[in-house]
Structure formats: C-alpha cells, structure tokens
N, C-alpha and C positions, 0 to 999 in steps of 0.2 A: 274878553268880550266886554263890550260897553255896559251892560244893560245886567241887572243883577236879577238873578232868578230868586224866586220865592224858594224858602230853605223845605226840601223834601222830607219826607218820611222814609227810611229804607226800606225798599221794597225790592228786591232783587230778580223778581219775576216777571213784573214791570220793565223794566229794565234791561232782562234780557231779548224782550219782545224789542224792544226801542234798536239795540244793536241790529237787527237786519235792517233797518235804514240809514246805519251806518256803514254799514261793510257789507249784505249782504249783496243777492246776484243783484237785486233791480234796487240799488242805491244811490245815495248822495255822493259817494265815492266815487262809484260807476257815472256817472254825470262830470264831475271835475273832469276823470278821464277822455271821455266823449266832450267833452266843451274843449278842453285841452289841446284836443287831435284836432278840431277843427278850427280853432286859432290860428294854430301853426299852418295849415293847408291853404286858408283866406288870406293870411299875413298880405302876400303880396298882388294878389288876384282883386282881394275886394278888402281894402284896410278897415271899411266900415263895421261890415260884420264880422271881420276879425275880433274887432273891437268889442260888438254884442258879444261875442260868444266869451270875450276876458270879463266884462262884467258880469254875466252870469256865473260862470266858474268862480268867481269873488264870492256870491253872493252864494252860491251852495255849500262854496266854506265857509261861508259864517253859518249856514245850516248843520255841519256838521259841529262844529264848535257846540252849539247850542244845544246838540240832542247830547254829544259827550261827554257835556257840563249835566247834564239829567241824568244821563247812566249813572255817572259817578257819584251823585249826592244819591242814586237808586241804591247805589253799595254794589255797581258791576264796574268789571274793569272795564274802558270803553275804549275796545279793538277795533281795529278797524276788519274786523269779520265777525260774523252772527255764531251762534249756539246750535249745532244741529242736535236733534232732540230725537232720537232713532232708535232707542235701544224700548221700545215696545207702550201701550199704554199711560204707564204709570208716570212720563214724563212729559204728557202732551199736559198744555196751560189751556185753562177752561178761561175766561172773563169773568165770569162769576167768583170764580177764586180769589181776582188780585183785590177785589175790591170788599174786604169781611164788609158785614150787618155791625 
C-alpha cells in the first residue's frame, strides 16, 4: 500500500471487530466476488461496464489491504473470515470496553 498508516496501539478487540469487513457475510470480500462475476458476464455484452465493475473490484482491494494492514498492527491475524463469538455472554464486545478512560 502507498500510503502509510499512523502506527497503532494493540488492541486485539478492535480488531477482531474490523475482520467482519473483511471476510465476513456482508464484506469487502463478498464485493470483489460480486464485481468479479459481473465483469466476466459484461466482458462482451457491454465492455464499458465490464470495465466499471474491474475498477471497482480494484478499489475494494485496496479496501481490504487497508483494514488488513489495521488488524495486523491491532495484533489480529487478518483472515480473510470474521471471529464468531457464540459460546454465551462473556464474549460479546461492549464499545465502551475497546476504548479505557
């Protein structure tokens, strides 16, 4: 990536929140995929918006780049799938938590 991100604090909770936009259902991921399919379908029907749909796909990967590079300096591995958090109470993320007084 061009552009140099401000150096993070680790924060791992942070973090794991950030992965569902990278892999989770309704993601940046899922977007590449869906721009992808309809590249390919446009290719020869309609070159133009074939066209739109590669520069946006482009542009969602440097989206994902970007939150990857944040998980990672968060101190999470940054998969391309989210954290499900299921196993009762004690592992649901408040807001108020990630950010102490």
């Amino acid at each position: 990536m061009t552009k140099t991100l401000k150096k993070l604090n680790i924060n791992p909770k942070i973090g794991r929140l950030l992965l569902k936009d990278i892999g989770g259902i309704n993601s940046k991921m899922n977007n590449v995929s869906l721009y992808f399919y309809n590249m390919i379908l446009t290719k020869e029907t309609n070159p133009e918006l074939s066209q739109l749909f590669r520069q946006l796909n482009l542009e969602e990967m440097k989206h994902i780049e970007l939150l990857a590079d944040i998980c990672y300096q968060l101190g999470v591995d940054p998969r391309l799938w989210e954290i499900c958090f299921n196993t009762g109470l004690q592992d649901i993320i408040f807001i108020q938590d990630l950010f102490p007084k």
